[in-house]
C-alpha positions in Angstrom: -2.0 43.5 -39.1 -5.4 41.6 -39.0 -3.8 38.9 -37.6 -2.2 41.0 -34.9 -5.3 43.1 -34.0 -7.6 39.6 -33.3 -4.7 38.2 -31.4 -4.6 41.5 -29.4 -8.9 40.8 -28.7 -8.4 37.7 -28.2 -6.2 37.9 -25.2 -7.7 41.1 -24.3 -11.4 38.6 -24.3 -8.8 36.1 -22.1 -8.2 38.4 -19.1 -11.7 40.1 -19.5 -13.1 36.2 -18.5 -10.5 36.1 -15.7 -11.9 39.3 -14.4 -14.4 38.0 -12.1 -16.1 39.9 -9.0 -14.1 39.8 -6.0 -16.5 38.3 -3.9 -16.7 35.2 -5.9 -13.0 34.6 -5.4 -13.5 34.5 -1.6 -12.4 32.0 0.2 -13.7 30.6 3.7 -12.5 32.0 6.9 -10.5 29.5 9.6 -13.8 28.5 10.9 -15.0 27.9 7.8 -17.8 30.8 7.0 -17.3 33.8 4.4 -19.2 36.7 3.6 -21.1 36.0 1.1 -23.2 34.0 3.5 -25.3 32.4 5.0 -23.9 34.5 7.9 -24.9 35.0 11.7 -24.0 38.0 13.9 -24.7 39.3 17.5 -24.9 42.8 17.9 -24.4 44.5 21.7 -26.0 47.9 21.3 -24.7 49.0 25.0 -22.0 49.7 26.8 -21.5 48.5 30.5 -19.9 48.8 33.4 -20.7 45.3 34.2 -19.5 42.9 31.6 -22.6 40.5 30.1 -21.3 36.7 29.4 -23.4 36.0 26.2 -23.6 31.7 25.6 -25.6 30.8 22.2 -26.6 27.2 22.3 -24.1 26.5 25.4 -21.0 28.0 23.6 -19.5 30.7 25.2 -19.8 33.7 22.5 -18.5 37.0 24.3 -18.1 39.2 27.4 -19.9 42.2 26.3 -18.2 45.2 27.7 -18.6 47.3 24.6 -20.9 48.1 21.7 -19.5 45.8 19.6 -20.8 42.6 17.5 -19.5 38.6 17.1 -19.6 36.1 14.2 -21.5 33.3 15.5 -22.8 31.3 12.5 -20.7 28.0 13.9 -22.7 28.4 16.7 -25.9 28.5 15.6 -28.1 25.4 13.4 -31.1 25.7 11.7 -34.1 26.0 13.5 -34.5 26.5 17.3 -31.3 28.1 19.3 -31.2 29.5 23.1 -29.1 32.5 23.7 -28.2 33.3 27.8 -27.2 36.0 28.5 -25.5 36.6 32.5 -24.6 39.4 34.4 -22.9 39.8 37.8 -23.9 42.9 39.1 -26.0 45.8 38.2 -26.6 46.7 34.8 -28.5 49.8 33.2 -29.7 48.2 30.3 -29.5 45.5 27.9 -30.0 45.2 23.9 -28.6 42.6 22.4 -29.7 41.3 18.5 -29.0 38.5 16.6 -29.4 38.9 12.7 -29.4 36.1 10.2 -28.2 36.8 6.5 -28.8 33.6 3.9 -27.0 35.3 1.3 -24.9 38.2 1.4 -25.7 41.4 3.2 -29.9 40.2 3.3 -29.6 40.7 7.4 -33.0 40.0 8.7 -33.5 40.3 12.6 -34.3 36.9 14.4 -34.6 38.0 17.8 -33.7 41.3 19.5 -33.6 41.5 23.5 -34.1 45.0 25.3 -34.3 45.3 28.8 -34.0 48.4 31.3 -33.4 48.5 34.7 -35.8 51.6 35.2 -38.8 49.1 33.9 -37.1 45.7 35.0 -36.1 45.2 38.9 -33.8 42.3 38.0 -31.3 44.4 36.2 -30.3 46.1 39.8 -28.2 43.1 40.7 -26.7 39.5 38.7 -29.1 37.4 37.0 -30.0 35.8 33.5 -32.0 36.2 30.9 -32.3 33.1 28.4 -33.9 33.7 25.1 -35.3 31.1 22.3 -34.7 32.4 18.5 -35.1 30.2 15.2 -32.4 30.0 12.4 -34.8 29.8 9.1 -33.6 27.3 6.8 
């Protein structure tokens, strides 16, 4: 019955080891980032009539239509980066953010753009705004 009882916490210790958090276990996504970071995202806070074309470092991220946000850690590198953003007509306001997280969920903000057409003219029609932000590494 000894015998049994230690054979019993012995694979009971087994499994137990096997149990690791789930998050360990996670594997990279097709283009090669995961979760647990370190992780880039742009956020668009506002909803448009007039879609915004969002390029990060010359790569074409999004057509923000919608509140919505992108993955864009292949995008970005370490250090200096230059986010455009373009718009073809009219637009009511803009607030876009890019957060940086080394490690997972540790989003700190690198660089947030707000504009308003009621305090900036060049919203009334197309135009561009090109903005520098720096990846900490």
């Amino acid at each position: 019955m000894k015998q049994l009882n230690r054979t019993a916490l012995g694979v009971a210790a087994a499994v137990a080891a096997l149990a690791v958090p789930a998050f360990a276990q996670q594997t990279p996504g097709p283009d090669g980032t995961n979760a647990n970071g370190p992780i880039t995202l742009l956020y668009n806070y506002v909803a448009e009539t007039t879609p915004m074309r969002v390029m990060v470092n010359g790569h074409s991220v999004d057509h923000l239509k919608t509140a919505a946000y992108d993955d864009i850690t292949t995008s970005v590198h370490t250090g200096s980066n230059t986010m455009t953003i373009r718009w073809d007509g009219p637009v009511d306001q803009i607030h876009v953010k890019i957060a940086y997280a080394p490690t997972r969920n540790n989003f700190k903000n690198v660089v947030e753009y707000t504009a308003s057409a009621a305090k900036d003219g060049s919203l009334k029609g197309s135009g561009s705004k090109v903005v520098t932000f720096t990846i900490p590494g």
